[in-house]
C-alpha positions as CSV (number, residue, x, y, z in Angstrom):
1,X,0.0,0.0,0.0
2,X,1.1,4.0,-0.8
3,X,0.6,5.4,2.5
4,X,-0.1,3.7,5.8
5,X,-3.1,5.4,7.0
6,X,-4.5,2.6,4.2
7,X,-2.7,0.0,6.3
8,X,-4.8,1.4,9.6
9,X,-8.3,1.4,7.8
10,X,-7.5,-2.4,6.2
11,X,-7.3,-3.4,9.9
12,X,-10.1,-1.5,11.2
13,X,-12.6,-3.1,9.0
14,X,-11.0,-6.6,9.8
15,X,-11.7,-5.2,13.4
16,X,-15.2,-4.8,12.2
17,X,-15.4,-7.9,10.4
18,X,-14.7,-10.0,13.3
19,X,-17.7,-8.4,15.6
20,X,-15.8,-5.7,17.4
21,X,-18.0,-3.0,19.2
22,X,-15.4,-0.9,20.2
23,X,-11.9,-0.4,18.3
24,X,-9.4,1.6,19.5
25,X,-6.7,3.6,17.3
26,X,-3.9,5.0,18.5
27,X,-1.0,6.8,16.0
28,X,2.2,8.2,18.1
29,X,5.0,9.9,16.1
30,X,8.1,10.2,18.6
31,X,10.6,13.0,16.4
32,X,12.7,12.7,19.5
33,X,13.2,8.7,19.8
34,X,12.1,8.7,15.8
35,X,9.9,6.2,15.9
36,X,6.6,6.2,14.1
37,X,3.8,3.4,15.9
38,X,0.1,2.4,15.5
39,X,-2.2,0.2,17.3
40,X,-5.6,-1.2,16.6
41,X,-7.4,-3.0,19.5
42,X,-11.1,-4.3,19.2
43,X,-13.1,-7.1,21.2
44,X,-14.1,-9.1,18.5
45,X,-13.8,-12.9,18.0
46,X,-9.9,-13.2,17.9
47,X,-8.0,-15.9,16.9
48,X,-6.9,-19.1,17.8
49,X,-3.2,-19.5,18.5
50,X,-3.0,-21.6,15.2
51,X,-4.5,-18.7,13.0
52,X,-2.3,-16.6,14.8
53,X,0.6,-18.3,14.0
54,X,-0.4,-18.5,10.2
55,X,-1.9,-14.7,10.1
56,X,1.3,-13.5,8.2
57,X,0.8,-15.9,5.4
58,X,-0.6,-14.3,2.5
59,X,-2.6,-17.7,1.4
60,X,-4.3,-17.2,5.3
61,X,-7.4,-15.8,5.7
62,X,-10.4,-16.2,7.4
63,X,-13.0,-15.7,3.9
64,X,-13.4,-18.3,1.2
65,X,-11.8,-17.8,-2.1
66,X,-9.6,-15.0,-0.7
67,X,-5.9,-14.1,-0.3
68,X,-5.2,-12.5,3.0
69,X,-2.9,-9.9,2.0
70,X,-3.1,-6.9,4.4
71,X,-1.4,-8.3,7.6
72,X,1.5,-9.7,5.5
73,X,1.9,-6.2,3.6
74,X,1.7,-4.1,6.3
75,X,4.5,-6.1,8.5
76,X,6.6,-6.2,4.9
77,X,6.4,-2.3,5.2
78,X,7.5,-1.8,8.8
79,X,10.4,-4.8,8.3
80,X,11.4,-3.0,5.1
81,X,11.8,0.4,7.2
82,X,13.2,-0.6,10.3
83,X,10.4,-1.7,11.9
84,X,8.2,-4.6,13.0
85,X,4.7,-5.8,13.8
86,X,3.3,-7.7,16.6
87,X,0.0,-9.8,16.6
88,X,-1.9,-10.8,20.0
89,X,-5.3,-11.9,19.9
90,X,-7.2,-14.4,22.3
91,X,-10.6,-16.2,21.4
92,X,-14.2,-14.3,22.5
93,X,-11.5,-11.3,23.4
94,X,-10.2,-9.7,20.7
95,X,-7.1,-8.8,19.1
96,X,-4.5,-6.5,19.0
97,X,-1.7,-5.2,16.0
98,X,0.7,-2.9,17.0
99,X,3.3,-2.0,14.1
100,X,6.3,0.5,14.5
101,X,8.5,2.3,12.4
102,X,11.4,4.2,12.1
103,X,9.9,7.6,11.0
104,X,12.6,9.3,9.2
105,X,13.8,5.6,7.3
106,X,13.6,6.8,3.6
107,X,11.3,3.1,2.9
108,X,9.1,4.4,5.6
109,X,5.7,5.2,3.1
110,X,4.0,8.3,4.2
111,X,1.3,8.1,6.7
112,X,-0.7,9.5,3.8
113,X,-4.5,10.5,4.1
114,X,-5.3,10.8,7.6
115,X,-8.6,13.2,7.4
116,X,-10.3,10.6,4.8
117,X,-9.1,7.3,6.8
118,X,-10.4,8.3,10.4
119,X,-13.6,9.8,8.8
120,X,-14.1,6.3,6.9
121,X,-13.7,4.6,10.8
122,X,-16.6,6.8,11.9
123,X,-18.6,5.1,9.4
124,X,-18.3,2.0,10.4
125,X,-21.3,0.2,12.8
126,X,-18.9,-0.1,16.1
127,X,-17.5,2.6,18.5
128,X,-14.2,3.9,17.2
129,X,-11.8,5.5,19.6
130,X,-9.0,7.2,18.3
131,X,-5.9,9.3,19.6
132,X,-3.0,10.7,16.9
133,X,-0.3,12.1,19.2
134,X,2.8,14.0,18.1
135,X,5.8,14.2,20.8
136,X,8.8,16.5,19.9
137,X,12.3,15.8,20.2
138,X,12.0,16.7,23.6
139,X,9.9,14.5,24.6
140,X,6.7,16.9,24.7
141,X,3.4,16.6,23.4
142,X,3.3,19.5,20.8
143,X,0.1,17.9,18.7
144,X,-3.5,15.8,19.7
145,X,-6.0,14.9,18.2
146,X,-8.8,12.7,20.1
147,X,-11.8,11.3,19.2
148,X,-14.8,9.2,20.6
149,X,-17.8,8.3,17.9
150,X,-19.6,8.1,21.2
151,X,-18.8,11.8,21.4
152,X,-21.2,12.1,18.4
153,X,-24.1,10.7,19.2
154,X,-23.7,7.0,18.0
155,X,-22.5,4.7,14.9
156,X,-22.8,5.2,12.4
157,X,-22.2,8.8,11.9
158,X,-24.6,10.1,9.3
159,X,-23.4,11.5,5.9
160,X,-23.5,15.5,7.0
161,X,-21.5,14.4,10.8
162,X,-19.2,12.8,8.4
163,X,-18.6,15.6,6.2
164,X,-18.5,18.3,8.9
165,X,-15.3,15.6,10.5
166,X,-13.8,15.2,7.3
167,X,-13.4,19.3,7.2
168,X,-12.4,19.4,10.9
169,X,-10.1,16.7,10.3
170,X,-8.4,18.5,7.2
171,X,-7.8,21.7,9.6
172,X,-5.9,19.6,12.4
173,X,-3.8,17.6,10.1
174,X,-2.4,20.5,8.5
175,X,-1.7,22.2,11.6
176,X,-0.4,18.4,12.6
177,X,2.2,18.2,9.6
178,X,3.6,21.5,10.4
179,X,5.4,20.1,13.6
180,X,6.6,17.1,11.9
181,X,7.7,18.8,8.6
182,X,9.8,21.2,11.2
């Protein structure tokens, strides 16, 4: 995939696939340690420990007829950048994907789209969480941006809740990008 904010909405929607009703999304961009991180927790169905172990096959997946091909892309991506991914997930509990890279490697894809991904996880029938978090090379929080779909009166958002996010979420990721392209 071009950008990894495509990465975050594949697993979101395998989040919502497997009967989550809450997923939680959490983007962290450490300039100081340069590290780059997301996480996507949900409560849905999980997977046994032998899926598990199989999940980064690209001939596994949990539909008929079907390549799996997002888990074993998106850990190609953060190997290929000096990163890594790491799978947990436990039956009737959920699962969770945390993936890390180094933010400045020049394989590191951009994080791409942002305002268009999180607006797509607001339409999706489960509470979405989310917190994007920039930390400076000090170590301080210079950029936030949270976000409960409980906060908006339910799920799915409707089309004009979506559209008003999708403008509010423009305006913060520019001012977001300005501390990073610093």
């Amino acid at each position: 995939m071009k950008e990894l904010a495509l990465h975050l909405l594949d697993l979101v929607e395998n989040s919502a696939k497997a009967g989550a009703s809450c997923i939680s999304v959490a983007v962290h961009e450490d300039l100081g340690s340069d590290v780059l991180s997301f996480s996507v927790k949900d409560d849905g169905c999980g997977m046994d420990a032998e899926f598990l172990e199989r999940v980064r096959d690209p001939f596994t997946t949990s539909k008929p007829k079907v390549t799996g091909l997002g888990i074993p892309f998106l850990c190609q991506a953060a190997e290929q950048a000096g990163g890594f991914v790491d799978i947990a997930s436990v039956v009737d509990k959920g699962t969770t994907v945390h993936a890390v890279w180094k933010h400045s490697h020049w394989d590191r894809a951009p994080l791409g789209q942002m305002a268009e991904t999180v607006t797509a996880f607001f339409a999706m029938p489960c509470r979405i969480v989310f917190d994007h978090r920039i930390v400076d090379q000090t170590g301080a929080a210079v950029w936030q941006l949270e976000l409960d779909s409980h906060d908006f009166g339910g799920t799915p958002l409707d089309a004009g809740t979506l559209a008003a996010l999708k403008e509010f979420l423009d305006v913060q990721y520019q001012e977001g990008r300005k501390w990073v392209n610093q």
